[in-house]
N, C-alpha and C positions, 0 to 999 in steps of 0.2 A: 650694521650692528657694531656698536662701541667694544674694546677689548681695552681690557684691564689687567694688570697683576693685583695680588692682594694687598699687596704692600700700595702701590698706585692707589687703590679707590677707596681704601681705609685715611687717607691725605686730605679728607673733608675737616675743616677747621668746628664745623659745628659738632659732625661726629667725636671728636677727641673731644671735645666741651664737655656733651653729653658723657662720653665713655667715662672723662674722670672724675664727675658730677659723685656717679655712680658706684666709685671707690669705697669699697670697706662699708657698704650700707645695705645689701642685699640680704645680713641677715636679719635685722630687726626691722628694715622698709622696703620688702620685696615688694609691696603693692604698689609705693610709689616710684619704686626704681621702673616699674612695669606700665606705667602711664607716662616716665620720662622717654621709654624707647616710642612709644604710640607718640607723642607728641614729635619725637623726630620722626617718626614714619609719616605722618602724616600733614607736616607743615611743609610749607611752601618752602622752598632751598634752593638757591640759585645755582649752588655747587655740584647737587648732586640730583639725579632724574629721582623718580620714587622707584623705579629700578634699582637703580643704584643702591639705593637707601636699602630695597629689600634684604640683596646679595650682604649689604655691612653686614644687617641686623643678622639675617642667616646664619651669616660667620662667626657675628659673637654668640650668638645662644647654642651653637655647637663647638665651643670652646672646651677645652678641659673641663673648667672649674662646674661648666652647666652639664655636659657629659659624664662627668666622673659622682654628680651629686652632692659636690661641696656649694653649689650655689644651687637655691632651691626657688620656688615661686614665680619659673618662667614662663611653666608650660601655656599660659593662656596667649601670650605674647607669641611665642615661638609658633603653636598652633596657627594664630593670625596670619603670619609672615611666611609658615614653608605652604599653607592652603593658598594663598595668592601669588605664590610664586609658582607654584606647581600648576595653576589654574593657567596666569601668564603662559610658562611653557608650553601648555597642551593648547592653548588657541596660537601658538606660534604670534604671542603680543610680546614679551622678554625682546629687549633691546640693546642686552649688555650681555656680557662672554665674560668669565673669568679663564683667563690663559694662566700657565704658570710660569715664561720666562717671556721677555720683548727681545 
């Protein structure tokens, strides 16, 4: 099993693409900010397992800004991501660890 900090696996050059694509557009293009996370979840990445990718996406949709309700129109994506991660975990399939110091 791979072990990561959060700082470490968020270092995906495609992820930071995606993440600043995504910048200042959540309130008037939630639907298409929500088809850019699914097309990172689900493209081929040499950088990052789809593991990996889940744990990013995880991290970001329980952000403040998605947490607190100033950023709206994730719930379908988020759903997507904590049911297959949670699904992963329970067949002991998850192949990555988040640690919190190396």
């Amino acid at each position: 099993m791979k072990e990561w900090t959060t700082k470490e696996i968020v270092k995906d050059s495609n992820w930071q693409n995606v993440r600043q694509s995504l910048l200042g557009k959540w309130k008037n293009e939630s639907e298409e900010c929500c088809k850019k996370l699914l097309e990172y979840l689900n493209k081929e990445n040499n950088e990052r397992s789809r593991d990996e990718r889940l744990i990013i996406l995880r991290n970001y949709l329980l952000s403040t800004p998605f947490r607190s309700g100033i950023i709206k129109g994730s719930n379908s994506v988020k759903e997507i991501v904590m049911n297959e991660l949670n699904e992963r975990k329970d067949k002991n399939l998850l192949e990555v660890k988040i640690i919190k110091n190396k």
